[in-house]
N, C-alpha and C positions, 0 to 999 in steps of 0.2 A: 727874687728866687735864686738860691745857691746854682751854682752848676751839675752840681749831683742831683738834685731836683731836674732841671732843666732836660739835660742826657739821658736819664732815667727814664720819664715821661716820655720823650720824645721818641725814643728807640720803643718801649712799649706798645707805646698806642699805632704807632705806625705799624709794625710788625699785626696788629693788631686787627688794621684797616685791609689786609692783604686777601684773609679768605673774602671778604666781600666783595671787593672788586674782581678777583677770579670768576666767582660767581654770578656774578650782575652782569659785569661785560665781555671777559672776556670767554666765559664756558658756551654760553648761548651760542654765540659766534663761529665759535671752532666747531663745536661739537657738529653744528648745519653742514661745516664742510668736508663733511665725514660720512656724510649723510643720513644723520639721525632723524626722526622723523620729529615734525615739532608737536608733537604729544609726547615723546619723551624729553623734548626740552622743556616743555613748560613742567613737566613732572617734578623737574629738578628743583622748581620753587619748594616744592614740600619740604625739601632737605633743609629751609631752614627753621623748619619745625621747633629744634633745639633752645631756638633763641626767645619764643612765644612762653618755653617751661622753665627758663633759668630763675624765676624764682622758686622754684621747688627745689633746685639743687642749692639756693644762697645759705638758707641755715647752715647748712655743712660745709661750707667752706668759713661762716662765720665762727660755727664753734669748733673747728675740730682740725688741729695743726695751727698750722698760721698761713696768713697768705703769701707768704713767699714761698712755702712748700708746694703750696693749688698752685702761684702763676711757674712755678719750674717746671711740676708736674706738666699740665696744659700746655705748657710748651714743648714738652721732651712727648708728647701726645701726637702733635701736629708735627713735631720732626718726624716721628714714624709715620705719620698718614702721608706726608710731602713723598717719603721714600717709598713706600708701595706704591702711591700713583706712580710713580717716575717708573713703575715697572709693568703699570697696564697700558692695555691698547684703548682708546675710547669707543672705537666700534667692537670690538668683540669684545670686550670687557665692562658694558654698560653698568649690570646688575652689580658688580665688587666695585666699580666703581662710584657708583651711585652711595652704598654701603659707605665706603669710605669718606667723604661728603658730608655724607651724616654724622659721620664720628667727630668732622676736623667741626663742622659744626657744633658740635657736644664742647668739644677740648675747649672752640674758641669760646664759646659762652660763659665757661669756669673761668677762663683766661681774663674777660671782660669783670666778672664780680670780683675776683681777684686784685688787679689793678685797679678797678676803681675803689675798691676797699682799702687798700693801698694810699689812695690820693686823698680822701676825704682825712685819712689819719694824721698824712704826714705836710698838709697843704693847710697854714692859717690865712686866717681871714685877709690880709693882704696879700697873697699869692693864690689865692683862689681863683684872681681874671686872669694872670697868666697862666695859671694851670689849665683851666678850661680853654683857652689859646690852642696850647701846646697840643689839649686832648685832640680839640675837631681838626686841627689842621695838620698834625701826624697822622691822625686816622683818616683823610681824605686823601693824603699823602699818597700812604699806603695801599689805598684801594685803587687810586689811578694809576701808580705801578704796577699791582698788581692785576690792573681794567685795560686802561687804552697803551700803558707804553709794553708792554710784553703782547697783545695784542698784535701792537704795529709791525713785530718782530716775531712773532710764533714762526714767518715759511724761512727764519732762519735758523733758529735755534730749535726748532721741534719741541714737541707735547714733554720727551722726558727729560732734558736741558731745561725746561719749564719748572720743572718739578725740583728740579735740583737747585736752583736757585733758591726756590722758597725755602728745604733744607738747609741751605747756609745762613738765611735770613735769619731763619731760628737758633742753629746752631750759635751764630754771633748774639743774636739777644739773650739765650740761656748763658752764654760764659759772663756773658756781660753782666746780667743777674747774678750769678752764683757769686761772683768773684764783688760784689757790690756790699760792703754788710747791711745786715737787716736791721734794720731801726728798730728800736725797744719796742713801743709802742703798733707794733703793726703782729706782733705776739699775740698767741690765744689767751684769751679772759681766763681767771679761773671759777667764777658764777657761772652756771648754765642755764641753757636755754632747753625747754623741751621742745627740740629741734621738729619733734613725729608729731605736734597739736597744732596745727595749721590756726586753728582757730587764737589760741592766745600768742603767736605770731604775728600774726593783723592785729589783736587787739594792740599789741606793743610796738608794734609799727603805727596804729592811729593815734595813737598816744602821743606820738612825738609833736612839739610843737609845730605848726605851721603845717602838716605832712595833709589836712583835709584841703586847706585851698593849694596845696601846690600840684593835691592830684587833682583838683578839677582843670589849675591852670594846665597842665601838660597833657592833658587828651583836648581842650580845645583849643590853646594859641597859636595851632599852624594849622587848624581845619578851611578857612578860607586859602589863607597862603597855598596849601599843597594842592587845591582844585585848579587855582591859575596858575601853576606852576603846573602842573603836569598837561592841562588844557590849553592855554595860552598857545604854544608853539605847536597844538595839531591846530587851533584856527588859522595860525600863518602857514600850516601849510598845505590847507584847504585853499586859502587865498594870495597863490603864489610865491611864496619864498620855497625854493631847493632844498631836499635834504641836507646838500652840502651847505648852502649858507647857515640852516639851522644848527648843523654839525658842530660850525662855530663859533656864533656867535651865542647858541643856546649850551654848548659844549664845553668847549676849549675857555673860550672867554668870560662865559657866565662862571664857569669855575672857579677861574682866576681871581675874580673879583670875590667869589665866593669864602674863597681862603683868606681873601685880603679884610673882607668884615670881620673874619675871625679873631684873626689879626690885631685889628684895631677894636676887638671888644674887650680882650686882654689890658687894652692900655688904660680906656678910656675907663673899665671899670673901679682902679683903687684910686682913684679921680674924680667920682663922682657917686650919687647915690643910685645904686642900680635901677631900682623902682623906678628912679625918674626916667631915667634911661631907657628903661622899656616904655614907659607912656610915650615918649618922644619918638622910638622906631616904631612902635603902633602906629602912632600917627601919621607918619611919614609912608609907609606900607598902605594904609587905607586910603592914602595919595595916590600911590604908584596903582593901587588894586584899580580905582576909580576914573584912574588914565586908559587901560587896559580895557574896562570896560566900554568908556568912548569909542575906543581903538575899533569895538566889534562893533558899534552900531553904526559907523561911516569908515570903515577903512578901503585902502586903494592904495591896490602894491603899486602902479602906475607913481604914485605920489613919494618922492622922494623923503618931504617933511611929516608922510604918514610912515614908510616905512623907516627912518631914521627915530622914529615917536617909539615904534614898537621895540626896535632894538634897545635902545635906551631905559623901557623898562624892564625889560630881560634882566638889562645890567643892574640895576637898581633893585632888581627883587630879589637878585641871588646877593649882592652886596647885604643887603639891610636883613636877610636869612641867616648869612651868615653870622652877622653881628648877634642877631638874635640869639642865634642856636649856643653861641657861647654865652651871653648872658642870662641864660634860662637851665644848662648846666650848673653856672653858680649859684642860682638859687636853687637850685636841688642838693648840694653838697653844703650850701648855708643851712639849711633844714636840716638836711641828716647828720651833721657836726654836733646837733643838739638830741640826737639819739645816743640811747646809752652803747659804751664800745660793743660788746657782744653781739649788736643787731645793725651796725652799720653800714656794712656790707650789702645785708638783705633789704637795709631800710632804702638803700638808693637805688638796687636793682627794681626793686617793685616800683618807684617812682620811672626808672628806665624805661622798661617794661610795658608802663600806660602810656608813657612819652611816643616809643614804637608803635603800638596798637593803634594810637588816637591817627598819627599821618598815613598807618598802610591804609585801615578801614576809608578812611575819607580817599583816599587817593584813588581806591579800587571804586568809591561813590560814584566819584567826580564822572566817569566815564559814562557810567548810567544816566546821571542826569541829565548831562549836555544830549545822549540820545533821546529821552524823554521830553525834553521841555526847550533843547539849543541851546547855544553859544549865550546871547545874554542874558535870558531868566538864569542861567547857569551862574552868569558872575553876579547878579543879583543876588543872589544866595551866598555867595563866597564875601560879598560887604558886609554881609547882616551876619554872619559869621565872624568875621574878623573885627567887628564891633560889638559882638557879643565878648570875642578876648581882651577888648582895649577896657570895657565895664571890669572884666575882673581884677584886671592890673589898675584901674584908678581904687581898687580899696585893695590893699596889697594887707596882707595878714601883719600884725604890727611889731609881733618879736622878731621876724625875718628880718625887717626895715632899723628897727633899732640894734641890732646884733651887729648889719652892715654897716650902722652909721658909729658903732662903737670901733 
């Protein structure tokens, strides 16, 4: 991958990753010690409404300008929402605040179909594993800057020094864009699309080769995954592990490791054939899931070699997640490479989209069940799920797999 690629990507998707993490960890937080009531912090979920609709807005950034007009725009968007936050209060300014939230929500969502429309264009087939690297691990990047390390630091620099920061962040990334030229190819079509018929949209979105199994692969390859992973760490801490040790070992550390699969899916991918790849971390996953599930039917925090069992798969589950999550990006951008340019954009957002859907729905599941039925009929379900994903990856769609192996 050139350097211009590299830089590019890398300042994007991170700047990218920033409203999430605000949002995820560090607004919750602050807003409590303000004394907001937590009905109005869970409210604030709603505000990411935005991100559930952005395929309604993709036609329009696919046909109409180019996208480096959408990712400026979007960002000279979220430079002004950065600067009115930095002039409200969180306690007497909920409602404008909230408001605005929603906007930087809106911008960042154009911002996402934008760049990634962007990537799929200007990223071939052997920069694809670094590209997708670049993507999860700037965009994780970013959010933990913008989550736990301003977090750590809010009782020094205050709510509007918060704000200001994230205005330079963008500031730097629109010069950086503007100042970058724009590649031929990431130019509006001049065929159109009837952007306002929803309906022959999808039909030309299902049209694209490979696009029926990769939507069925991306709403269920992390439904098991995302049950023990959001469950897992409340059974250890039903049965003695601290928040604090959870903090980091399910935290800080599980992160790191998390980044680091990413990482290494980048490498490993123009090295080998992806498909096999995934069967191999399937497999491996349906290991670690099946440890976990042991884990609840005789655990004993007393037990050093049961509590050193459970950390261990922590580590391993956010390691081989992460691996995953970047090789499951490049089969989405493998697929939509073989859409026609005019719909590329929106062909990979709607693939995003179900990708989102498929981990929040299950995620929000997970919690129900475990109270309906407990801790192991629960991961009992998360195996026959995660073997339900390893079936669909052993018959992998076969222009995907010959496209990669060319």
């Amino acid at each position: 991958m050139t350097p211009f690629k590299l830089k590019l990507f890398g300042l994007l998707y991170f700047v990218q990753g920033m409203p999430y993490g605000l949002q995820s960890s560090l607004l919750p937080i602050y807003l409590r010690t303000f004394g907001l009531s937590f009905t109005k912090i869970s409210l604030t979920k709603l505000l990411y409404f935005p991100w559930l609709l952005k395929i309604l807005w993709a036609p329009f950034v696919d046909q109409y300008g180019t996208k480096w007009k959408w990712l400026l725009c979007s960002m000279f968007g979220l430079f002004l929402c950065c600067l009115i936050m930095s002039r409200l209060t969180p306690d007497m300014d909920f409602t404008a605040m909230a408001f605005i939230l929603l906007l930087m929500n809106l911008f960042a969502s154009v911002q996402d179909i934008a760049v990634d429309g962007i990537a799929v264009r200007l990223l071939s087939s052997e920069d694809i594993g670094y590209g997708n690297s670049i993507q999860v691990v700037a965009y994780k990047m970013g959010s933990l800057l913008a989550g736990a390390w301003l977090l750590t630091v809010m009782d020094y620099i205050g709510w509007n020094m918060l704000f200001i920061i994230f205005c330079m962040a963008y500031a730097v990334a629109m010069i950086f864009s503007y100042f970058t030229p724009e590649p031929e190819n990431t130019s509006e079509t001049k065929n159109g699309l009837p952007v306002l018929n929803p309906c022959k949209i999808l039909g030309e979105i299902l049209k694209v080769p490979g696009t029926v199994w990769n939507l069925i692969y991306v709403i269920i390859y992390k439904l098991g995954e995302q049950g023990a992973v959001s469950m897992f760490p409340m059974f250890l801490l039903e049965h003695g592990f601290s928040p604090a040790e959870l903090g980091f070992w399910n935290g800080i550390v599980a992160m790191g490791f998390s980044i680091f699969g990413s990482c290494f899916g980048g490498i490993l991918m123009p090295k080998y054939n992806v498909f096999s790849l995934i069967v191999i971390l399937f497999l491996m996953r349906l290991g670690n899931l099946s440890l976990q599930t042991l884990l609840l039917l005789s655990f004993y925090y007393e037990s050093f070699i049961m509590k050193g069992a459970a950390v261990l798969s922590i580590i391993l589950q956010h390691f081989l997640s992460g691996l995953i999550t970047t090789l499951t990006f490049s089969i989405m951008m493998l697929c939509t490479q073989k859409a026609d340019k005019r719909i590329q954009a929106t062909h990979y957002t709607f693939l995003a989209s179900f990708e989102v859907l498929g981990k929040l729905t299950f995620s929000t599941i997970a919690g129900i069940l475990v109270d309906r039925i407990g801790f192991p009929s629960s991961f009992c379900i998360f195996l026959l799920l995660s073997c339900l994903a390893l079936l669909h990856v052993l018959n992998p769609t076969d222009i995907l797999s010959k496209q990669h192996e060319q």
